[in-house]
C-alpha positions in Angstrom: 0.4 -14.4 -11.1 1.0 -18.3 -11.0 -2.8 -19.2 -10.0 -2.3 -19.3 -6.4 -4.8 -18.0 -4.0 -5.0 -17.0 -0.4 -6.5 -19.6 2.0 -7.3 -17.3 4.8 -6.9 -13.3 5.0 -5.5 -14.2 8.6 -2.2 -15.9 7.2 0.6 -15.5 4.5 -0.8 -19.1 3.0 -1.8 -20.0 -0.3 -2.8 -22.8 -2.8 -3.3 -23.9 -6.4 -4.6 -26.8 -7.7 -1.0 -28.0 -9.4 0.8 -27.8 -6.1 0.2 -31.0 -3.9 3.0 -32.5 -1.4 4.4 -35.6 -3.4 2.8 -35.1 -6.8 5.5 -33.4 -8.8 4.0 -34.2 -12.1 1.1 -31.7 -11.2 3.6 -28.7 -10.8 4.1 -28.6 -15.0 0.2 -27.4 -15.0 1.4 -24.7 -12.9 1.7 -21.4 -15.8 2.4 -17.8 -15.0 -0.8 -15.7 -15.8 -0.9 -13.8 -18.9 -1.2 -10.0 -18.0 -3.8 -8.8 -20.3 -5.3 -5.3 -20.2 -8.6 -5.2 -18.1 -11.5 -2.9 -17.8 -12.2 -1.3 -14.4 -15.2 -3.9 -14.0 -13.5 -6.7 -14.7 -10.3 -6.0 -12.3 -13.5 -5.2 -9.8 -14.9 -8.9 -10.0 -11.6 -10.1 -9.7 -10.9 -8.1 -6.5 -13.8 -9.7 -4.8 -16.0 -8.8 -1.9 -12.9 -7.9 0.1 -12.7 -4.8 -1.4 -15.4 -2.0 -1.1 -16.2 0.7 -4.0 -13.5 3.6 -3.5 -11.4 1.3 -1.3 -9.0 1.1 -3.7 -8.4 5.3 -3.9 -8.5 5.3 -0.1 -5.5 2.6 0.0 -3.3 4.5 -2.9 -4.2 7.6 -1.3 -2.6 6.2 2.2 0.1 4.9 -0.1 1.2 8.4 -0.8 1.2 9.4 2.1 3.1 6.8 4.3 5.5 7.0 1.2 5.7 11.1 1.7 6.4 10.3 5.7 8.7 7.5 5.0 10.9 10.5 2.9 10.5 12.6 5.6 11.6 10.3 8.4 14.4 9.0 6.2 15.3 12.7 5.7 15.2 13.1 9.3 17.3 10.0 10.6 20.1 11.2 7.9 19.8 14.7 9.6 20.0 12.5 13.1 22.7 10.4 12.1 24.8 14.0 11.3 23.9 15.5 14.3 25.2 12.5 16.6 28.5 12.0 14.5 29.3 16.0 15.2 28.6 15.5 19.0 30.7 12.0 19.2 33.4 14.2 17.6 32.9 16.8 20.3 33.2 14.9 22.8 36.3 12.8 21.9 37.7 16.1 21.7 36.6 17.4 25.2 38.1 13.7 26.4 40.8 14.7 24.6 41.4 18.2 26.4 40.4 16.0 29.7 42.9 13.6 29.7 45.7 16.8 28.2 44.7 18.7 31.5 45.3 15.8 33.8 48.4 14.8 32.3 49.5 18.9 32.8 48.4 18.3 36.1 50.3 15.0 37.0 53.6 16.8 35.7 53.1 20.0 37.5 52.7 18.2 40.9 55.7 16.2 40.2 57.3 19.4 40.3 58.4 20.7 43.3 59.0 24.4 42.1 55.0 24.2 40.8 54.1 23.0 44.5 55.7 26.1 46.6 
């Protein structure tokens, strides 16, 4: 949007003619684009090479669909999450029981009536 383009399609890098290291008066010819409505052939040239006739359907078709799975493994860790808080409450009640019995059972053999 601000006139910067990518250096290489290898790296998260890019440049414009207004931004140079020590020249800050060149940053004030730096303007946000202007979004204007385009025709399909012109938002075609502007795309490039890099981008192949019906590329562009293929991607926002794969969009959809990693966004659809995303829902579903979202849906799924929720479901997860559930399932592991009702065993973690399970089991602090079986510890619970546990340590209930072993207490029982430290009392009883302290008694010598429970031992004969």
């Amino acid at each position: 949007m601000l006139g910067f383009r990518k250096i290489d399609s290898e790296k998260w890098e890019s440049e414009n003619e207004g931004f140079i290291k020590g020249q800050k008066h060149l940053l004030n010819s730096i303007k946000r684009r202007k979004n204007t409505s385009q025709t399909p052939v012109v938002i075609q040239q502007s795309l490039g090479s890099c981008v192949e006739d019906g590329e562009v359907d293929r991607l926002r078709r794969d969009r959809r669909v990693l966004l659809m799975e995303l829902v579903k493994l979202r849906q799924q860790q929720h479901n997860t999450r559930a399932y592991i808080k009702a065993m973690e409450r399970r089991l602090q009640g079986t510890e619970k029981k546990q340590q209930q019995m072993m207490s029982f059972l430290a009392s009883a053999m302290q008694n010598p009536a429970f031992l004969n």
